[in-house]
KEZA-819191 format. One record per atom (N, C-alpha, C, O): x negated, y negated, z negated. Coordinates in steps of 0.05 Angstrom, whole numbers, plus 5000, padded with zeros to 4 digits. Each point is the difference from the previous one (the first is absolute). Layout:
<rs>
XYZ
...
</rs>
This chain:
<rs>
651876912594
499950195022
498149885021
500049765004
498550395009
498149965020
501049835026
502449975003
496049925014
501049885017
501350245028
502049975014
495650304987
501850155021
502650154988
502250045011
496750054958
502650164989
502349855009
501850155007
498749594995
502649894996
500549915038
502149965011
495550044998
500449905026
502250315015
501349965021
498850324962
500750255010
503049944997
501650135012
499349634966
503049985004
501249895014
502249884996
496450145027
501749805021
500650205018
501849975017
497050234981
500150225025
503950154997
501450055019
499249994956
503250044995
502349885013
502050085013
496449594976
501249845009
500449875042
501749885013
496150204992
499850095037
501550205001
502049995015
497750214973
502150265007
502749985005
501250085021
499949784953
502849845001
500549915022
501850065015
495849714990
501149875024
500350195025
502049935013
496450315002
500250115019
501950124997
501849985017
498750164965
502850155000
502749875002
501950085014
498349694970
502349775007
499949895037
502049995013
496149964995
499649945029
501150305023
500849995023
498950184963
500150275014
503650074991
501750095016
498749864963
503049935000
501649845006
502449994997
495949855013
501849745010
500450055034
502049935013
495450235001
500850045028
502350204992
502049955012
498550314968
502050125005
502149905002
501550065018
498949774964
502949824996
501249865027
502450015008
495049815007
500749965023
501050195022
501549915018
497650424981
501550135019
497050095020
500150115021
497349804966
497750065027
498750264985
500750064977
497550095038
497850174984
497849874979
499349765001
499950404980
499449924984
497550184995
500350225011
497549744976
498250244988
501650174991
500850175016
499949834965
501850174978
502749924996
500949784992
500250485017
502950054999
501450104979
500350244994
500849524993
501750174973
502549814988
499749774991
502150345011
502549774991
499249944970
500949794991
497250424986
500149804978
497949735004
499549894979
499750025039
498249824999
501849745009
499549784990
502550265030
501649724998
501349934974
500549774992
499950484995
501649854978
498249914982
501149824987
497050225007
497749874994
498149754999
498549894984
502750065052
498949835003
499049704995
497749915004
505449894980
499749814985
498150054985
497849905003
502950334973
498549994976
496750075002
498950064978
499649955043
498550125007
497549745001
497949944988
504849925045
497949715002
500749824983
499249785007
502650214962
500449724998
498650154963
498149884991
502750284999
498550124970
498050055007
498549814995
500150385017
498150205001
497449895025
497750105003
503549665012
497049895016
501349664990
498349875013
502150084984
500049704996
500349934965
499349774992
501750464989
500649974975
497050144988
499149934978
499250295043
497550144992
498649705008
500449874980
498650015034
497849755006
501249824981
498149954986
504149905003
500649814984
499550114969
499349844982
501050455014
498350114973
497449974995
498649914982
501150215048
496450034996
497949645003
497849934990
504049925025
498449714988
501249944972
499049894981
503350205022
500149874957
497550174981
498449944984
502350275027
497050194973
497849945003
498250034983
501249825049
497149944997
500649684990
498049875008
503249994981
501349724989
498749974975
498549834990
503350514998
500149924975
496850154983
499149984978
499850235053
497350034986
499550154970
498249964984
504350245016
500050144978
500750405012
502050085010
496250044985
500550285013
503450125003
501450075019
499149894951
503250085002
502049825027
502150105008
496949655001
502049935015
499350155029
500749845017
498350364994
499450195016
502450204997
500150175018
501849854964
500850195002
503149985013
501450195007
499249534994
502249875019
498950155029
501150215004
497449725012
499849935032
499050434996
500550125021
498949984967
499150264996
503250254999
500550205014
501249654962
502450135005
501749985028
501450165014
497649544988
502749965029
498750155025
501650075018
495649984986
498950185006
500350245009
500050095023
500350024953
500650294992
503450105011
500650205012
500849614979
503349885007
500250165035
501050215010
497849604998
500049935025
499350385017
501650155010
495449894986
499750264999
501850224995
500750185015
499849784961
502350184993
503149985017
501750184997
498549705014
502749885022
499150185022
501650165010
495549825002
499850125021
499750315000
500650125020
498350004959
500150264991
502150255024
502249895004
497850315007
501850065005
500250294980
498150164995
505249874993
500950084981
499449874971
500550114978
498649665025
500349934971
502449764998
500649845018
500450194961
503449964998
499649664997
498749904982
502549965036
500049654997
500849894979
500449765001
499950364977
500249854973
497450084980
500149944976
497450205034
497149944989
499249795015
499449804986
500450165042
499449755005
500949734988
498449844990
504050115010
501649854992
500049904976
500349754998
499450504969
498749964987
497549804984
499749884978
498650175050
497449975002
499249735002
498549874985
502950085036
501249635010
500649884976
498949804991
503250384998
501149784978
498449974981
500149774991
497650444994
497749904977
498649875013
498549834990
501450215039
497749765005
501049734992
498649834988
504150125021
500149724999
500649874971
500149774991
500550504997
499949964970
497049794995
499849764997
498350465001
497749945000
499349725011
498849834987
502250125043
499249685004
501849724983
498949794992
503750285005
501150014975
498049804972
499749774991
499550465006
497250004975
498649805007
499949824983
498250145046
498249955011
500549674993
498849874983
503150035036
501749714998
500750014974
501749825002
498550244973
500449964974
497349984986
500149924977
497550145031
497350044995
498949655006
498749854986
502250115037
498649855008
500949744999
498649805003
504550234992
500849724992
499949974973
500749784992
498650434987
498649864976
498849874995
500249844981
497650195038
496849905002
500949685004
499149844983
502550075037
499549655007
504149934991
501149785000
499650374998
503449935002
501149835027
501749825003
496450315017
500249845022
503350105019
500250235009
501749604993
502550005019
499850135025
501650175005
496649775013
500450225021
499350354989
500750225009
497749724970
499650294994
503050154997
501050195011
499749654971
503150084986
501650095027
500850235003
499549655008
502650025027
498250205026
501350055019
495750074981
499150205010
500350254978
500350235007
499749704972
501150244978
502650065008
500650235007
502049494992
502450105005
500450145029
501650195000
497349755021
499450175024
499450204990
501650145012
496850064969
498850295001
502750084984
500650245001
501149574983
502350064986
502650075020
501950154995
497849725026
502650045013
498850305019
501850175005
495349875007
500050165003
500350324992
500250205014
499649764954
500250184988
502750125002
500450245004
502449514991
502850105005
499650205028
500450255000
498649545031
500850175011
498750254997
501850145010
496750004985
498650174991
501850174987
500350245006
501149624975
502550214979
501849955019
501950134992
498949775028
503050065015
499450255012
501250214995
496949775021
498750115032
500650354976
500350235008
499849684967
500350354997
503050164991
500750224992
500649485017
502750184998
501749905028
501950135008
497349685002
501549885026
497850005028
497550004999
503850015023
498349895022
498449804995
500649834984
496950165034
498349805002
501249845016
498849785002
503050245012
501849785015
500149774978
498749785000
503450324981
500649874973
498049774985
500549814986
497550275022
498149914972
499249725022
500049784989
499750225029
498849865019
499749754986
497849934991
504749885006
499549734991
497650014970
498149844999
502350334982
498350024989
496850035010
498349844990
500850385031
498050025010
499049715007
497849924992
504349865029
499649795005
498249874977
497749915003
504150114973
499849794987
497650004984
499149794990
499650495006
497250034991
498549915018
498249894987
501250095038
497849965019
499849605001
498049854999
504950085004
499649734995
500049814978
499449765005
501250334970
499149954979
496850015000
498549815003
500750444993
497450005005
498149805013
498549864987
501750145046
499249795023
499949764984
498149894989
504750045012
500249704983
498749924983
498849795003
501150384972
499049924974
496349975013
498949804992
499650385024
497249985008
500549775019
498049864996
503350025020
499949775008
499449754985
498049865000
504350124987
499849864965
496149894994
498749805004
500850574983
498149974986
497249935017
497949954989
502550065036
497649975015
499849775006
497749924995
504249875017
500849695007
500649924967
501949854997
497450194991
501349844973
498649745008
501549814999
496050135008
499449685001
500849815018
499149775003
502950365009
500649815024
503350064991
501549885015
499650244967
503049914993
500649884977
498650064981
503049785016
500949804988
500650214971
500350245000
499749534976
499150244974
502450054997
499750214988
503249765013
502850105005
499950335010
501950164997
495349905015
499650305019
501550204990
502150105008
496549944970
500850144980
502350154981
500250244993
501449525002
503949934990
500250095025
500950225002
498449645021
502050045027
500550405012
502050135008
495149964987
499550205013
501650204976
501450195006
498249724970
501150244973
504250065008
501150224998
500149575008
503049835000
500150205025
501350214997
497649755027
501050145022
499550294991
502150134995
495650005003
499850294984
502450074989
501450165011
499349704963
502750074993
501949975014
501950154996
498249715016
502549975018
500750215012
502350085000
494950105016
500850145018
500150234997
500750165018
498449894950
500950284988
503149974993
501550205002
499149604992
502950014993
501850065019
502050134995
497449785033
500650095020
500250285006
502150105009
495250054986
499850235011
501850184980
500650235005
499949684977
501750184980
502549915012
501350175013
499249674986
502749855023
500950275023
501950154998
496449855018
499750025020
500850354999
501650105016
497450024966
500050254984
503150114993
500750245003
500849554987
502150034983
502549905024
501750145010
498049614994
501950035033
498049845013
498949794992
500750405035
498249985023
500549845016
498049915011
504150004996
500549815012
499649674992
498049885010
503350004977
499549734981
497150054982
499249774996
499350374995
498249984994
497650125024
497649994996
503350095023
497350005022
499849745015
498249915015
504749954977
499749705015
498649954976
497850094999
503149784979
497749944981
496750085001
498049844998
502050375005
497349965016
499049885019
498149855001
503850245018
498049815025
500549634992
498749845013
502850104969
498949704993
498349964991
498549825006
501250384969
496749984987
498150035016
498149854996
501650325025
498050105014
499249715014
497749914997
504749945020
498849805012
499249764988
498949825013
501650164961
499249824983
497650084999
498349895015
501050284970
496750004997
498150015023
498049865002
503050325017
499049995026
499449675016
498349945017
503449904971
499649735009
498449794976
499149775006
500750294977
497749954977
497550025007
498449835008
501450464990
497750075013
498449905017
497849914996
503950115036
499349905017
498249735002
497849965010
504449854976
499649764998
497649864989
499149795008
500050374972
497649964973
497650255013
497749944996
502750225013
498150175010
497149825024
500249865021
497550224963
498549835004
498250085039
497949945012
504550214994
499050175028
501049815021
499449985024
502649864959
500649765026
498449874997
501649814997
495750064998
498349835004
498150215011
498649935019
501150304974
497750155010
500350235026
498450185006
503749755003
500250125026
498649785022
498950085021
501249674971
498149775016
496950095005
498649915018
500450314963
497150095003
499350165017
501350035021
496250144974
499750155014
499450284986
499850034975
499950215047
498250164987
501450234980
501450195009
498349784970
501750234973
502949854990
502350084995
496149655005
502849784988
502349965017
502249954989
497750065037
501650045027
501450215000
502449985005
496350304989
501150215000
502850084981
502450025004
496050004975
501350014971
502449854993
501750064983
497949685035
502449734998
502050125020
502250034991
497450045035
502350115010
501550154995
502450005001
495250264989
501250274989
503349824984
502349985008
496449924968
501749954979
503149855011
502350094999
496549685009
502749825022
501950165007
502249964990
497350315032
501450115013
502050214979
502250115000
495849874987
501150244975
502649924986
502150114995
496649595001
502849854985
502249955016
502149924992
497250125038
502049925031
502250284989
502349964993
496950245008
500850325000
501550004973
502449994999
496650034986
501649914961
502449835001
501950004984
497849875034
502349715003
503250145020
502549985003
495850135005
501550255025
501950224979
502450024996
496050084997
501850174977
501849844985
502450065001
496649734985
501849894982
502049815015
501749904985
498550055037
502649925012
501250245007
502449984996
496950265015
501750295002
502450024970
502450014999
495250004977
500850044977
502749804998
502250094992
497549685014
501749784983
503049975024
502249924994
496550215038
502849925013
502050305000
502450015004
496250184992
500450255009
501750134964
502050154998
496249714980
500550234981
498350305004
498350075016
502650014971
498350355004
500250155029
501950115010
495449865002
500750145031
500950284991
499250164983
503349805041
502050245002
500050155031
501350195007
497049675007
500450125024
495750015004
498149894988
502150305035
496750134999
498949725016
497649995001
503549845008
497849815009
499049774979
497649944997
504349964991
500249864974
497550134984
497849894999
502750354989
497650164994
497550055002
498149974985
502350115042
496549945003
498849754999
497949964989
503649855025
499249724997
498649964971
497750034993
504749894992
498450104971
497750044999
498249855008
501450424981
498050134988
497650035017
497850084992
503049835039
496649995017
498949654996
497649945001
504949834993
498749775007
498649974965
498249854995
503150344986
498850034979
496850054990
498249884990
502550365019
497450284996
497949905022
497650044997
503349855023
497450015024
500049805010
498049965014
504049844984
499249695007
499349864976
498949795000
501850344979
498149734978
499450184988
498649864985
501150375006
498250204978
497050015015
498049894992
502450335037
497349985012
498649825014
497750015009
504449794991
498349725008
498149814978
498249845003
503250274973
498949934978
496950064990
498249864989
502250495021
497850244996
497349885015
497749994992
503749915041
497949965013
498949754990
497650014992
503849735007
499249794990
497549954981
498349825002
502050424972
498850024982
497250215000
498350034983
502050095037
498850354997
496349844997
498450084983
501149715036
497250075002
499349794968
497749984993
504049934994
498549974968
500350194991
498050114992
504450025002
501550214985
497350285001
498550054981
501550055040
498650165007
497649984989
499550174984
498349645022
498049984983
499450044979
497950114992
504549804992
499649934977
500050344986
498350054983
503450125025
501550194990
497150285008
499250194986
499749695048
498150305001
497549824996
498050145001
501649674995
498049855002
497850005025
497550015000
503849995016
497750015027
502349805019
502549984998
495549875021
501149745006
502250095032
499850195015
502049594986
502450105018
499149735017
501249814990
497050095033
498949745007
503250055015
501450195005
498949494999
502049955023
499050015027
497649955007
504450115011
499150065025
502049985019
501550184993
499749705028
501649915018
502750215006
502449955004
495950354994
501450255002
502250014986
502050125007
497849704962
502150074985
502649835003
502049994987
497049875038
503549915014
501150215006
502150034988
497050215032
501350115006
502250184991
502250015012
497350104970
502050084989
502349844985
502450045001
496649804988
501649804996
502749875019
502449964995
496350015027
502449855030
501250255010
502049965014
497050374982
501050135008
502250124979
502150105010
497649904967
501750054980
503249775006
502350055005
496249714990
501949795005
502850005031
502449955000
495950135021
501150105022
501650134995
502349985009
496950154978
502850365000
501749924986
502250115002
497649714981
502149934975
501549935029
501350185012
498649644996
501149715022
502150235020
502549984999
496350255019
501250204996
501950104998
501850015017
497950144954
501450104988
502349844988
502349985008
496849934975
502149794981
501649765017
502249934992
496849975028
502049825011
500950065023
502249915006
496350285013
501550015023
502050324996
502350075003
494550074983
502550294990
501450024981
501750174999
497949644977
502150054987
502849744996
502149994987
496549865032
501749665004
502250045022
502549995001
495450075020
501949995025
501050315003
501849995017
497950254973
500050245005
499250215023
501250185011
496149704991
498750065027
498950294995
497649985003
503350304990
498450234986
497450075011
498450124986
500949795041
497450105011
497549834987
497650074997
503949614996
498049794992
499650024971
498449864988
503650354998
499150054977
498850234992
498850014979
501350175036
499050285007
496949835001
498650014980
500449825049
497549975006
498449784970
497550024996
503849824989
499549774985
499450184973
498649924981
502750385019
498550134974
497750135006
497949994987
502550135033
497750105005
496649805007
497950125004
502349654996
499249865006
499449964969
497850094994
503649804985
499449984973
497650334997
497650025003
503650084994
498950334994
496349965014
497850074991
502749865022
497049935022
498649764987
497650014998
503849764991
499049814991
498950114963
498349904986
502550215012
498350074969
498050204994
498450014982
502250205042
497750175005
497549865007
497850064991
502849665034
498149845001
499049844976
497550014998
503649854985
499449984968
497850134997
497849905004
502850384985
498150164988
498049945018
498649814998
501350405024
496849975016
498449775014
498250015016
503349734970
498749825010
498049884972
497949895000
503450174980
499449904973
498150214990
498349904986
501550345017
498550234995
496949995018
497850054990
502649885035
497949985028
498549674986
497749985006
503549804977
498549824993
498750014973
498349844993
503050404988
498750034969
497450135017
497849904997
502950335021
497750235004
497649835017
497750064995
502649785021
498149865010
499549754994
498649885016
502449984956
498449784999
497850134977
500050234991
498049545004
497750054991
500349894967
500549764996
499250444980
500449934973
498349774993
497650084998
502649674996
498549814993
499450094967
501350164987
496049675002
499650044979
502849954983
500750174984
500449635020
501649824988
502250234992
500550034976
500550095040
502150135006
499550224986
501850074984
496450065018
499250274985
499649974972
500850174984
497949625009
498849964971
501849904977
499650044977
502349825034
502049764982
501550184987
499850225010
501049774978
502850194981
502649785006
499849765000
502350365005
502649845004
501950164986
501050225005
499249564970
501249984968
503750005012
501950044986
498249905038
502849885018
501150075026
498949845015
502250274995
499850065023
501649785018
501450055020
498049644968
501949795015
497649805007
498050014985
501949815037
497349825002
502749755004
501750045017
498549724967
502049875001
498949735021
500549774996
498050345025
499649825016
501850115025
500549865020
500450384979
502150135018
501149805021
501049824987
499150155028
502749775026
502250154991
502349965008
</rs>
């Protein structure tokens, strides 16, 4: 597939995200562009399948460098579209989601042929647990599926942590990273079957690996730098600060039962270590995927400390101390911090200048394992 043909699957995947952002002010109770109660219920599945599950397809198909793996980040796509449809019935969308992730599914079974490489495996078992929630989400609330949603995004994270620092972790990486994987599916089936004793089981796994990670993650020596390596190193740090956050909710709480417990959750989840993750990674990721260069540039703190802010916010003062105005102002503040994302990351593809280098190279990978 061409480099713009494929650069057009990202535009679904933005869609997702505005519409999830535009459901997320409804949920809070403010005006919104578009007013429609099916879009809150939507909303998980929107930003966590359909914009964060469409970009983790679409760098695996450009990975694996074979036309058919286009048709993952293309269905979830289509998924996603089809959700927003008005009058078309939420089980074509839904559908749609689910062959996609079938399809990525495929993708992570493609590609861990090729090397039998372990993080591949446990980013495959991530597109696997996403796929469950995918088959819940079509007979239960997306409330429900949540720990699963979790557990695809940080499986995922993890296992690309893994494979990017592999030279700087101890050759144990590998056993260590496969053992927790299982662990924490066992969990999530746990967690599934009684919610309580197995959502604590989770949050032990969670902080286990979360503290693995941390520890061997090669961003604690490279937050000492400057520049991209500074950036990228905090992003990640903080990410693992927020992950660590959940998985003590998980492990003291059991299954949140009350709405602050909850959101805590699924925001220190989804938006303190998923999009902290996103940002961390975006200006290799991005390259690699439209092939036109993402330079670093000071700007892309901003969104970053402003995202981080709202969590702080939201999650500890509004949903810790029960302050509703400081959680009211700390989402909306998130909501602001990712719109900034986009147009800050879009304003540096469109104005930096295509070097030969950049235009000409073919990228067989969409990973540069010099990553911070």
């Amino acid at each position: 597939m061409s480099t713009p043909r494929r650069v057009w699957l990202l535009a679904p995947a933005g869609l997702a995200l505005l519409a999830g952002l535009d459901a997320a002010l409804l949920l809070v109770g403010v005006p919104a562009p578009v007013t429609s109660s099916r879009l809150e219920d939507l909303h998980g599945g929107l930003m966590v399948l359909c914009f964060l599950g469409g970009l983790i397809a679409l760098e695996r198909a450009v990975a694996l460098g074979a036309p058919a793996g286009y048709g993952a980040p293309a269905l979830l796509g289509l998924g996603g579209v089809a959700l927003l449809l008005p009058g078309m019935p939420p089980l074509v969308g839904k559908t749609l989601v689910l062959a996609g992730l079938v399809a990525l599914v495929a993708v992570y079974t493609a590609l861990w042929r090729r090397k039998r490489d372990d993080p591949v495996l446990v980013e495959g078992l991530g597109a696997a647990v996403a796929l469950c929630a995918a088959i819940l989400w079509l007979r239960v609330d997306l409330a429900t599926t949540v720990p699963w949603l979790a557990g695809f995004v940080i499986l995922t994270i993890a296992a690309e942590r893994v494979e990017l620092a592999r030279l700087v972790l101890p050759a144990s990486a590998d056993l260590v990273l496969v053992v927790l994987a299982g662990a924490l599916v066992v969990a999530l089936v746990a967690a599934l079957l009684a919610p309580g004793p197995g959502a604590r089981a989770l949050g032990i796994v969670v902080l286990l690996l979360v503290a693995w990670l941390a520890r061997h993650d090669v961003a604690r020596h490279t937050i000492r730098l400057v520049g991209l390596p500074r950036f990228s190193a905090a992003a990640l740090l903080v990410g693992y600060v927020w992950l660590a956050v959940a998985g003590l909710v998980w492990a003291l709480v059991g299954a949140p039962r009350t709405t602050p417990a909850y959101d805590a959750v699924v925001h220190t989840v989804f938006l303190g270590f998923a999009m902290s993750m996103v940002m961390a990674h975006a200006p290799v990721i991005l390259p690699a995927v439209a092939r036109r260069p993402l330079p670093y540039h000071p700007v892309l703190w901003v969104p970053l400390v402003v995202l981080h802010a709202g969590l702080v916010l939201r999650v500890l003062f509004g949903d810790g101390l029960g302050i509703d105005p400081l959680w009211r102002a700390g989402s909306l503040v998130t909501v602001a911090a990712l719109l900034l994302m986009v147009v800050t990351n879009l304003a540096l593809v469109v104005t930096a200048r295509s070097s030969s280098g950049s235009t000409g190279r073919s990228a067989p990978r969409a990973r540069v394992e010099s990553v911070p």
